[in-house]
Residue frames as qw, qx, qy, qz and C-alpha x, y, z in Angstrom:
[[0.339, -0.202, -0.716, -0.576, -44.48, -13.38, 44.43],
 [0.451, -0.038, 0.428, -0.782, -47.61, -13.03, 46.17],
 [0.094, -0.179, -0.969, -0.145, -49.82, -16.46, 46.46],
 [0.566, -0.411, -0.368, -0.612, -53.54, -17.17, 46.15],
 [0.421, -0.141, 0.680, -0.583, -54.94, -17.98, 49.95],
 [0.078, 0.085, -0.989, -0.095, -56.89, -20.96, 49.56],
 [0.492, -0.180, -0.062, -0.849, -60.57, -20.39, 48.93],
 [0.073, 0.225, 0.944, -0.231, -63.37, -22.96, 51.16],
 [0.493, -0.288, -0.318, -0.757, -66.69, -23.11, 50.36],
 [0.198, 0.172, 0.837, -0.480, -68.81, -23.78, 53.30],
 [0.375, -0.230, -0.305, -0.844, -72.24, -24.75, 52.03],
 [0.244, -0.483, -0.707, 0.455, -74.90, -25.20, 54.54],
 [0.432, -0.770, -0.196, -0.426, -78.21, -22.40, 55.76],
 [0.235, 0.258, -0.490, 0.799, -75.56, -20.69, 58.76],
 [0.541, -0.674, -0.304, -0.402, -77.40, -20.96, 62.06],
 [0.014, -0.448, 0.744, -0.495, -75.88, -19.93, 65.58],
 [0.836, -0.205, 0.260, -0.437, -78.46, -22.55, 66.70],
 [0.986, 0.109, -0.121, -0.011, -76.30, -25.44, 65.00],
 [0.581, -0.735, 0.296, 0.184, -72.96, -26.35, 67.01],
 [0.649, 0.167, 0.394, 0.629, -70.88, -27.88, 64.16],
 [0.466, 0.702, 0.163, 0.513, -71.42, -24.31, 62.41],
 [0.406, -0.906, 0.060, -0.102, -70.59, -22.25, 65.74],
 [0.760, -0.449, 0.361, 0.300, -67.21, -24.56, 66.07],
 [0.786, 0.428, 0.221, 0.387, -66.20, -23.97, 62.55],
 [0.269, 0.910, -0.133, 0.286, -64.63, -20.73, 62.80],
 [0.518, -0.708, 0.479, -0.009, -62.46, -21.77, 65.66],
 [0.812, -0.230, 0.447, 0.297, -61.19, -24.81, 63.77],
 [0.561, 0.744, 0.190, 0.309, -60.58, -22.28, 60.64],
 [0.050, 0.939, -0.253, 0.226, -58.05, -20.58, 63.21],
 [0.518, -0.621, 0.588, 0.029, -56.64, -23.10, 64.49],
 [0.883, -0.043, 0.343, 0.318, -55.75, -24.62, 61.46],
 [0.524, 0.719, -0.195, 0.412, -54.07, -21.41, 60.15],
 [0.122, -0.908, 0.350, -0.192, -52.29, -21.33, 63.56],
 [0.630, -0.505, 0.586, -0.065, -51.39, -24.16, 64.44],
 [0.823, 0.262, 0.475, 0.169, -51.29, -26.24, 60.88],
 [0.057, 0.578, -0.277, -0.765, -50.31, -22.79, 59.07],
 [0.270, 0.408, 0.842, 0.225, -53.29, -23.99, 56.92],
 [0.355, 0.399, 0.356, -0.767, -55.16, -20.87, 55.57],
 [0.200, 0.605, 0.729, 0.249, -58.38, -21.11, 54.18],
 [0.236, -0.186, -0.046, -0.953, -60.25, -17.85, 52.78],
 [0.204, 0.327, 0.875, -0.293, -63.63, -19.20, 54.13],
 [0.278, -0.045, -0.071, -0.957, -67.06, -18.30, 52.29],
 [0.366, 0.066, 0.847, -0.379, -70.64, -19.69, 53.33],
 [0.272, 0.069, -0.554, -0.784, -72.59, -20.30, 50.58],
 [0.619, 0.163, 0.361, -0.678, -76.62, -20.55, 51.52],
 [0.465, 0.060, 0.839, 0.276, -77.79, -24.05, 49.65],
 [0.448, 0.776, 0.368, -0.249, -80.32, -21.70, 48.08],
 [0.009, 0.827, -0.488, -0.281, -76.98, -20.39, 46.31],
 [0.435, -0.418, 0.774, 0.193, -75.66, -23.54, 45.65],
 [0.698, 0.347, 0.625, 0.042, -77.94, -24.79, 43.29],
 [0.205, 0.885, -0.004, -0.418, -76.88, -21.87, 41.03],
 [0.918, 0.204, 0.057, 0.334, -74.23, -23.30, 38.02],
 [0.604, 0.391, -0.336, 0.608, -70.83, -22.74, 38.95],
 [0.378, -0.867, 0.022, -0.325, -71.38, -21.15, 42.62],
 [0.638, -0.549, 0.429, 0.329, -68.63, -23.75, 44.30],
 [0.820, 0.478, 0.034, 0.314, -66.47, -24.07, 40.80],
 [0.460, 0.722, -0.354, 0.376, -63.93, -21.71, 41.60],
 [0.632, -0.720, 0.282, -0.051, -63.23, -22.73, 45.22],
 [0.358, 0.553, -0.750, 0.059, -60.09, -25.10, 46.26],
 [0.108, -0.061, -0.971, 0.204, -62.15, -27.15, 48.47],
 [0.472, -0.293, 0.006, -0.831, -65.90, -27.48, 49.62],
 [0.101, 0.032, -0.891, 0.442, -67.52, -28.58, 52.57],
 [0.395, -0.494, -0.577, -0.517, -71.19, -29.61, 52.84],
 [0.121, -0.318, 0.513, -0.788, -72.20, -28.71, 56.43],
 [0.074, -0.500, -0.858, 0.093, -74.68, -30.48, 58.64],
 [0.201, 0.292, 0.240, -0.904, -77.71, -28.69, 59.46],
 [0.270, -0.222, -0.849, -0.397, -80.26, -30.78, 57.27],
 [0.530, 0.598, 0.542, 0.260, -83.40, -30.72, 56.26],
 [0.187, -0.323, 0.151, 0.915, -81.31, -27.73, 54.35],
 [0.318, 0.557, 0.286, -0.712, -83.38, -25.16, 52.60],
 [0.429, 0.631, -0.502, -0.408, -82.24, -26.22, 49.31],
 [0.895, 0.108, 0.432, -0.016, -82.19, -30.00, 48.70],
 [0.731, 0.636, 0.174, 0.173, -81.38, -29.55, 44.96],
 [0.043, -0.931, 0.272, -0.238, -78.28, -26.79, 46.27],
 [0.650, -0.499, 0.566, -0.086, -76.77, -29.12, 48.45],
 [0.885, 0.168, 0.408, 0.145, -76.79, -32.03, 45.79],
 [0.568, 0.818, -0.036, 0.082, -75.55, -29.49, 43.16],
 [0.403, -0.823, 0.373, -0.147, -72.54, -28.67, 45.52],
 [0.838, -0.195, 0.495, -0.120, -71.64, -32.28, 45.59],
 [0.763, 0.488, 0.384, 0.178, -71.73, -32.77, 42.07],
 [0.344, 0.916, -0.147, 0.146, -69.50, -30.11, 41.24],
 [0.301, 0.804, -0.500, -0.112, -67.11, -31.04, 43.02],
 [0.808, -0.065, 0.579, -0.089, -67.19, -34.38, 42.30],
 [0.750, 0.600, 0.225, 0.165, -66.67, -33.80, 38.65],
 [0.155, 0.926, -0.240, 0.246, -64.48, -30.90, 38.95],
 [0.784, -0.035, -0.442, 0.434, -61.85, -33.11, 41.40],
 [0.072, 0.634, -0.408, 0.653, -62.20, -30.17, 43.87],
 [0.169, 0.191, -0.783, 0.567, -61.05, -31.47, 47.43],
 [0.544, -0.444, -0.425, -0.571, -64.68, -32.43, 49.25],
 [0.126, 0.016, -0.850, 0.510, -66.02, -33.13, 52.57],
 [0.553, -0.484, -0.245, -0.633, -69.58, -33.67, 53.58],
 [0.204, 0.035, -0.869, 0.450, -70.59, -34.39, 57.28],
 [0.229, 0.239, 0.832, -0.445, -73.51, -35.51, 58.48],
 [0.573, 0.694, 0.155, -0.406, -76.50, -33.77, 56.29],
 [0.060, 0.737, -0.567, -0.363, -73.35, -33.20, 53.91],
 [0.328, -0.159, 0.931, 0.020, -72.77, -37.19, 53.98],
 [0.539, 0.448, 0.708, -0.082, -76.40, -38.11, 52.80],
 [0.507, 0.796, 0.038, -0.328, -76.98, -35.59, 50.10],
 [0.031, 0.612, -0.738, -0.285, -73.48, -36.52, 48.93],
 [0.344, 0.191, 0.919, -0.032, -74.78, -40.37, 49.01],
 [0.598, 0.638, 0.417, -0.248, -78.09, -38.86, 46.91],
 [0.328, 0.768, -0.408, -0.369, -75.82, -37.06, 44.09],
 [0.281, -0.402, 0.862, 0.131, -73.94, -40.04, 43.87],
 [0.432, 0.298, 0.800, -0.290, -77.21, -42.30, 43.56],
 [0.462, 0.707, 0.246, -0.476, -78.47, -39.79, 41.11],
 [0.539, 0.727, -0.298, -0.304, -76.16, -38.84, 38.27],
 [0.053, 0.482, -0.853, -0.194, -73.37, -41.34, 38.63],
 [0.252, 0.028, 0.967, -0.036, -75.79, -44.81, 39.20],
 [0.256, -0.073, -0.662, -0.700, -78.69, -43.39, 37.60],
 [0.208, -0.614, -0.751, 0.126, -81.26, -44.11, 40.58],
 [0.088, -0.492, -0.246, -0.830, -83.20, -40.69, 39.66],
 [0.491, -0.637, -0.333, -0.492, -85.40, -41.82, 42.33],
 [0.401, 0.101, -0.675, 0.611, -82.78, -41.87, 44.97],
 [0.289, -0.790, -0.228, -0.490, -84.69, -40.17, 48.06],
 [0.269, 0.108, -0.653, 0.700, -84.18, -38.97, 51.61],
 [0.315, -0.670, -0.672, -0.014, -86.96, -39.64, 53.83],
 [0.212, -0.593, -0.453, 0.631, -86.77, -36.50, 55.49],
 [0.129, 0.303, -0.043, -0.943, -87.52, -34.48, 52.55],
 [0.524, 0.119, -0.493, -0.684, -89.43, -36.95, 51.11],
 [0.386, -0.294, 0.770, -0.415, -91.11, -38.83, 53.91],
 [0.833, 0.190, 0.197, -0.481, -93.65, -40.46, 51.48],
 [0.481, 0.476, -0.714, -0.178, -90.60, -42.23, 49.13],
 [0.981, -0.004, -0.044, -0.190, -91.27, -46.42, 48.96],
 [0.873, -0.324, -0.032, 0.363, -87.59, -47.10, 49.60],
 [0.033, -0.988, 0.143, 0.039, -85.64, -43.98, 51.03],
 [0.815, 0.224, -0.370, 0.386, -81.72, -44.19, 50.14],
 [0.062, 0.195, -0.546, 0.813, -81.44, -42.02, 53.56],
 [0.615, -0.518, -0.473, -0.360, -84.02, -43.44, 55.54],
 [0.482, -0.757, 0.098, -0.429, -84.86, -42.97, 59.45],
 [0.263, 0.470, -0.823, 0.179, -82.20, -44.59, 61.66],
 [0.550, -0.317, -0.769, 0.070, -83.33, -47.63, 63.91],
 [0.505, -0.679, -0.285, 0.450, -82.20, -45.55, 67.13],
 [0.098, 0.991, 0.037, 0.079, -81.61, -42.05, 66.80],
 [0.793, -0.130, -0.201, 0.561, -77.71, -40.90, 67.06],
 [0.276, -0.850, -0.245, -0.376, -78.41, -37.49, 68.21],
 [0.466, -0.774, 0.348, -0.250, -75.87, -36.41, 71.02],
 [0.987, -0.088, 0.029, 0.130, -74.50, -39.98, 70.63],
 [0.100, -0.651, 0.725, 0.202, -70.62, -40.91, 70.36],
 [0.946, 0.087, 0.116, -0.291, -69.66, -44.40, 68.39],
 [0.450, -0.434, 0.627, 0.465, -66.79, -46.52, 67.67],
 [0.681, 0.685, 0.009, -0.260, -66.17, -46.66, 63.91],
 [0.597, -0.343, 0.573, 0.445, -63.67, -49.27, 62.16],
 [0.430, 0.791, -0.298, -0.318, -61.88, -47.85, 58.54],
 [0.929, 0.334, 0.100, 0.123, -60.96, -49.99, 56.01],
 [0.627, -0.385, 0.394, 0.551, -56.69, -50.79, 56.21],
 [0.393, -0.302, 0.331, 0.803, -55.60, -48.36, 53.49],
 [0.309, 0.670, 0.615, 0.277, -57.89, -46.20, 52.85],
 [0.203, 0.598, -0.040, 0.775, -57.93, -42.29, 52.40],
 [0.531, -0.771, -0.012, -0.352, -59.74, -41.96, 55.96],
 [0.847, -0.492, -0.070, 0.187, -57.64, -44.48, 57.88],
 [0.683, 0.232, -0.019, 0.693, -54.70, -43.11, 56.21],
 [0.102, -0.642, 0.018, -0.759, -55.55, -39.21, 57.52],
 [0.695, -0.667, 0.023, -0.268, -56.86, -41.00, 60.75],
 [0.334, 0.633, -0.682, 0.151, -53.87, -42.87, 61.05],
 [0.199, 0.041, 0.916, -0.346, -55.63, -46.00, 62.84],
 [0.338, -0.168, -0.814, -0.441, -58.34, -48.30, 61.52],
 [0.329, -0.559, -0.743, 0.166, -60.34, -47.63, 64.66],
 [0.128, 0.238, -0.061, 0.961, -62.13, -44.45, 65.64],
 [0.050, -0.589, -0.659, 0.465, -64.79, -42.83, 68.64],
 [0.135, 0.250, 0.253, 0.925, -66.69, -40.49, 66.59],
 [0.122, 0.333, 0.657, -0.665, -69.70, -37.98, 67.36],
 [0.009, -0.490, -0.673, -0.554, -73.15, -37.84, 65.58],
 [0.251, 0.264, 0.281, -0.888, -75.82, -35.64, 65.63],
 [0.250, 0.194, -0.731, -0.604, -77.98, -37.38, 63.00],
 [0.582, 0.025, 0.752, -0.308, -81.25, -39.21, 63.17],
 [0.637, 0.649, -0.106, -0.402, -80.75, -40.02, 59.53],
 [0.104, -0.575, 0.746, 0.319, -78.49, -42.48, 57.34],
 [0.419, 0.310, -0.667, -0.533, -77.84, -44.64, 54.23],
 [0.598, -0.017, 0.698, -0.393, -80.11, -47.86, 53.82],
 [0.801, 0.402, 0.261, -0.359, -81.29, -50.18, 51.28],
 [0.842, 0.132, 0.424, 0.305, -80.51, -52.07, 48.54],
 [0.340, 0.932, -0.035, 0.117, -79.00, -48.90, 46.53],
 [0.557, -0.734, 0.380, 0.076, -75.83, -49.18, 48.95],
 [0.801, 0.037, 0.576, 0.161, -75.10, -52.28, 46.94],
 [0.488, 0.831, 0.186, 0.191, -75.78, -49.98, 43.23],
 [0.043, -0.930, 0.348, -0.110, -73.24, -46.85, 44.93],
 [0.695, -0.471, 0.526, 0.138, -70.77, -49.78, 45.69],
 [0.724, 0.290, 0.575, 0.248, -70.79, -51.40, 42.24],
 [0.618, 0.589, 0.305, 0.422, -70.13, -47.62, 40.92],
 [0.846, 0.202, -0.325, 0.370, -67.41, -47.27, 42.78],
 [0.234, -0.725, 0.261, -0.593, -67.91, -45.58, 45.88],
 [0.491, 0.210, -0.746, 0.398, -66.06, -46.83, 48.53],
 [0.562, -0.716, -0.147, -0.388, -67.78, -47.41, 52.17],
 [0.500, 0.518, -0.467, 0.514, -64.42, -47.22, 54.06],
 [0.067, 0.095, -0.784, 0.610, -65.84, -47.36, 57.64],
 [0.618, -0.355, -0.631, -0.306, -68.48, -48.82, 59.35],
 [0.172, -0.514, 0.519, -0.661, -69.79, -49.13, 62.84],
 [0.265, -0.206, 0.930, -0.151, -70.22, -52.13, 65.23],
 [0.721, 0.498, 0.217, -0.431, -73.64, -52.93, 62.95],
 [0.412, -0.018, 0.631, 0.658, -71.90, -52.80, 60.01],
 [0.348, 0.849, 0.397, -0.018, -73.76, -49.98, 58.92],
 [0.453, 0.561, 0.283, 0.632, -72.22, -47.41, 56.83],
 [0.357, -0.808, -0.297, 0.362, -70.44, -44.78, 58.21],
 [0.019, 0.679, -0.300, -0.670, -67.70, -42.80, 55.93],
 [0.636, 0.652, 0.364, 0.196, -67.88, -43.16, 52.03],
 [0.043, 0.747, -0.365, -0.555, -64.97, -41.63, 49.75],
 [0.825, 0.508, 0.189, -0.160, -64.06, -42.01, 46.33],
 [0.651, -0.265, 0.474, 0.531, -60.65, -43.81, 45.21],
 [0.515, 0.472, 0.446, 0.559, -59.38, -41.93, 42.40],
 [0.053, -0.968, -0.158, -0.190, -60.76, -38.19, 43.29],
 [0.193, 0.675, -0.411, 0.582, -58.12, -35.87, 44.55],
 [0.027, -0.022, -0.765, 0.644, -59.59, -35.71, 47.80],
 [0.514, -0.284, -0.533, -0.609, -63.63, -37.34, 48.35],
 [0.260, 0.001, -0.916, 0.307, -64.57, -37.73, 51.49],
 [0.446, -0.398, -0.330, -0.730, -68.07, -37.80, 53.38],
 [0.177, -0.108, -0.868, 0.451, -69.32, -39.24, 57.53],
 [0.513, -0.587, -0.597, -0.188, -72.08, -39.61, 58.68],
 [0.521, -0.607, -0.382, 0.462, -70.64, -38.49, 62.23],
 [0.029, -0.968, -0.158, -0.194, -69.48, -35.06, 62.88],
 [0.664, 0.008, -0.189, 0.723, -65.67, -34.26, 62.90],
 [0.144, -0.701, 0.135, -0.685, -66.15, -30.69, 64.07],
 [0.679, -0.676, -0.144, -0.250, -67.48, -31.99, 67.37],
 [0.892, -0.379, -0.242, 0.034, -64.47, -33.32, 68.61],
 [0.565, -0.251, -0.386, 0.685, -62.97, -32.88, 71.45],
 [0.054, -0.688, -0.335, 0.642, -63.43, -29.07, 73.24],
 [0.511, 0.787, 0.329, 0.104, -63.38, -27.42, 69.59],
 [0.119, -0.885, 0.383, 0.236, -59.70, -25.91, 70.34],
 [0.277, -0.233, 0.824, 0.436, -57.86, -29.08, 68.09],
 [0.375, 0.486, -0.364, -0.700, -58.62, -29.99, 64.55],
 [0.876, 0.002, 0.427, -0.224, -59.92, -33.40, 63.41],
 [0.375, -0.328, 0.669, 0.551, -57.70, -35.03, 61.26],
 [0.372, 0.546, 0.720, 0.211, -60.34, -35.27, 58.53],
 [0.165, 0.970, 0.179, -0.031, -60.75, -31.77, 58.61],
 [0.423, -0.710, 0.440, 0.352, -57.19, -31.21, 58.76],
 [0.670, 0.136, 0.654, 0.325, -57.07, -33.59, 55.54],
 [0.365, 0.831, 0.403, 0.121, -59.79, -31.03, 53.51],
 [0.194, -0.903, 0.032, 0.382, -57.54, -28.22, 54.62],
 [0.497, -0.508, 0.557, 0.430, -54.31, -29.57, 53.19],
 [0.515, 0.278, 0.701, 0.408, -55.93, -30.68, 50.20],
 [0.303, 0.879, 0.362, -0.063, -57.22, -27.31, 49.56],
 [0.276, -0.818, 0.266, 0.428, -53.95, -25.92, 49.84],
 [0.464, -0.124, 0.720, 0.501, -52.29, -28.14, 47.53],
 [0.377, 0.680, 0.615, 0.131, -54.95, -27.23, 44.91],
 [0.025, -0.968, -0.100, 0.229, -54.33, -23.55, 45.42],
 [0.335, -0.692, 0.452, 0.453, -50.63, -23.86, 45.40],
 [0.577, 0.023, 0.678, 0.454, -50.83, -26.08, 42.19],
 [0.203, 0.851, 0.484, 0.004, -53.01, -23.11, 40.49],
 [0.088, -0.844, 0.097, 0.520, -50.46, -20.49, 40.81],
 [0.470, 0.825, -0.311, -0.038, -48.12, -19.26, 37.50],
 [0.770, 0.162, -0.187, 0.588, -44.71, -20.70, 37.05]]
């Protein structure tokens, strides 16, 4: 019997100018060599995304940084699909907030969620400018004892890298909490750093940037998570 390869949507506007999208193909080979994880990979332009059903048939999708993406509405749509659809998710960095706006939008019902960088004029952005910029930065981040991250990270403490001079804020945090998104790690602030969703297959979203790390020749366990869950999706999909 011949199996289905596991299908990834990458959505994200593909630029050799952004390093998380330059590092992704290397960590798509090293997790079919070294994890014997494959993924079929396809990028899917957010201008695409906003189309109905563009990620439905994947087995997993990943929102990509690379914000302010060309598509706002594409990116969120992404989210939302497969948020409903229980297909296997990851957003990082852009990925993270627009996930945090879909949320905001259809599941709590704050229409006027916003993100100050596409909407610099919104009275209280739920992605508003950070204090200090984390741009190039590195940070320690502590995950909540049995959750889906620390479980995948396997330790409740973690040095991640950002690129980001964006992230969640305001009293809405409090709304996405109360309907039942989980903020599952934090940094030494206590600001909000991963967000996943108890119940989904597999829901996860950071603010930082698991691609970056380390030399781009190992896999981040987070990404290493999406992979596995995509597989399992694929493999549960086949015929008797």
């Amino acid at each position: 019997m011949t199996y289905r390869t596991a299908r990834l949507a990458l959505v994200g506007d593909r630029s050799p100018s952004v390093r998380s999208h330059a590092r992704i193909p290397g960590l798509l080979d090293a997790l079919a060599r070294r994890e014997q994880l494959v993924l079929d990979a396809y990028w899917i332009p957010t201008e695409d995304a906003v189309a109905d059903g563009a990620v439905a048939g994947f087995d997993a999708v990943w929102l990509v940084p690379g914000s302010p993406y060309r598509s706002e509405a594409g990116a969120v749509a992404a989210a939302r699909t497969a948020r409903e659809l229980g297909i296997p998710f990851l957003g990082t960095c852009g990925g993270f907030q627009h996930a945090m706006l879909e949320f905001a939008r259809t599941v709590c019902g704050l229409a006027g969620a916003a993100h100050a960088e596409n909407d610099p004029g919104a009275a209280d952005p739920l992605i508003a400018p950070l204090a200090c910029s984390l741009v190039g930065h590195e940070g320690v981040v502590a995950v909540e004892a049995g959750s889906l991250a620390a479980r995948l990270l396997g330790a409740e403490r973690t040095v991640e890298r950002y690129h980001c001079s964006y992230g969640p804020s305001g009293p809405g945090l409090t709304v996405l909490a109360g309907h039942g998104l989980r903020f599952s790690g934090r940094d030494e602030a206590g600001e909000v750093r991963i967000a996943e969703l108890p119940g989904h297959p597999f829901y996860l979203a950071t603010l930082f940037q698991p691609e970056l790390a380390g030399d781009g020749g190992s896999v981040h366990p987070l990404v290493r998570g999406l992979a596995a869950a995509a597989v399992a999706r694929a493999a549960a999909s086949q015929p008797a």
